[in-house]
Structures are given as structure tokens and as C-alpha cells.
C-alpha positions in Angstrom: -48.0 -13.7 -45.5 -45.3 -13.1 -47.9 -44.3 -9.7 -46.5 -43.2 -12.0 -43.0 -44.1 -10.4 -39.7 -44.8 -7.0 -38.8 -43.0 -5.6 -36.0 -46.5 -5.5 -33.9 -46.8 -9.1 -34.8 -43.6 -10.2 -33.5 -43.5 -7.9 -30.6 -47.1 -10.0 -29.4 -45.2 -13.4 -30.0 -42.5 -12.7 -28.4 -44.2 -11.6 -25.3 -47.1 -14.3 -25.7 -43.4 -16.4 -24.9 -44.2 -19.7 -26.8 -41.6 -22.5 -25.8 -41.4 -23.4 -29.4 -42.7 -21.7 -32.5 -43.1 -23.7 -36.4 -42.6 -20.5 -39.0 -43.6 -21.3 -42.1 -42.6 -19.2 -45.3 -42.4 -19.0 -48.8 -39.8 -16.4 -49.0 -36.1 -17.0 -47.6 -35.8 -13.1 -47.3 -38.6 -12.3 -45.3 -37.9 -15.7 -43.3 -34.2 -14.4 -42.6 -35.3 -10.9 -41.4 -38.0 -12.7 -38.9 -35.8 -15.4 -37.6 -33.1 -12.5 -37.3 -35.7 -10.8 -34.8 -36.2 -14.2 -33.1 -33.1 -15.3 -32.5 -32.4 -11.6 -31.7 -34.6 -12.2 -28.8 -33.2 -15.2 -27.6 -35.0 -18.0 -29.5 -32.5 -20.6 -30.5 -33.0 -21.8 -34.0 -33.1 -25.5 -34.6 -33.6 -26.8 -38.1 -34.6 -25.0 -41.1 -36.0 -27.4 -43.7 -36.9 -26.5 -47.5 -39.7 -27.9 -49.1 -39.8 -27.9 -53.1 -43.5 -27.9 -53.2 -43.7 -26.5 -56.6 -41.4 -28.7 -59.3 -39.0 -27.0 -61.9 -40.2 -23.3 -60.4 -38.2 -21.0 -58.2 -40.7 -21.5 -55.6 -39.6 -23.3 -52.0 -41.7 -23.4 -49.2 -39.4 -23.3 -46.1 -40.3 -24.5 -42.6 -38.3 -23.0 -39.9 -38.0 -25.1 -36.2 -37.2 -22.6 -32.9 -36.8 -23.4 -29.4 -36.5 -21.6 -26.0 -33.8 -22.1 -24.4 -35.1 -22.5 -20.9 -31.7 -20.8 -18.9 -31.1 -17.4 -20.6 -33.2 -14.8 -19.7 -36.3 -13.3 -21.8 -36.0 -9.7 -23.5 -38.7 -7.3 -23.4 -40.4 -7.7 -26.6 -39.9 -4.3 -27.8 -36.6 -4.0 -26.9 -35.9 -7.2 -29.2 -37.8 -6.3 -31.7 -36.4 -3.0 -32.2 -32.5 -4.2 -31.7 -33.3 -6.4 -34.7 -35.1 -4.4 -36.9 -32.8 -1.8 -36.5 -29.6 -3.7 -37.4 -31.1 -5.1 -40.4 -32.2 -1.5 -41.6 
């Protein structure tokens, strides 16, 4: 959605504990704030790549490549979510 995630949402991701997650987006803002909470929990962000699906608009789809980094220890979801959400308040 273009709101991003709610804090429920990424609270569930985080502690479903994907090795890798795709985010897709069409709004840098929203994107930024999620990948904020992500990395926040100790996601490592790989690649962010912008996609100008929509010619001579200000529209750009952006696709967004994390990873786990396998030796630093998890966060509790909540715990990460709030750190995050909290610093970008």
C-alpha cells in the first residue's frame, strides 16, 4: 500500500524472520521509514533499484533488496519496531 507498513505488519515480518525480503514501493517516503525499521532490526540492505514505470510523471516504482545477515543476533520484533518508529517520530 502506499501508506508502507503498519507497525503490526512489520512487527509479524520481522518475527516470521525471512532470510531475505523484496519491498516493493511507489513512495520513497514510506519506503525510507520501513527500511528504517528493517535495518533497525538488523536487516542489512542491499540494493535499492528505481524503476520509471510511468514516463515524463513523477511517479517511480522502487524495489528495495534486504538480507540477513546470518552472524548478528535477532531483535525481538517489538523492541525493533518500536526503536524505529520512535526515532523517526
Amino acid at each position: 500500500p502506499r501508506r508502507g507498513c503498519d507497525a503490526s505488519f512489520l512487527e509479524q515480518l520481522i518475527a516470521y524472520n525471512p532470510r531475505r525480503i523484496v519491498y516493493v514501493s511507489c513512495r520513497a517516503d514510506t519506503l525510507a521509514r520501513d527500511l528504517g525499521v528493517l535495518v533497525g532490526a538488523g536487516y542489512q540492505l542491499l540494493h535499492v533499484q528505481p524503476f520509471d514505470m510511468f514516463p515524463q510523471t513523477r511517479h517511480i516504482e522502487n524495489v528495495a533488496t534486504l538480507d540477513w545477515p546470518h552472524h548478528r543476533p535477532r531483535l525481538q520484533p517489538s523492541d525493533a519496531v518500536g526503536a524505529a518508529l520512535g526515532a523517526l517520530s
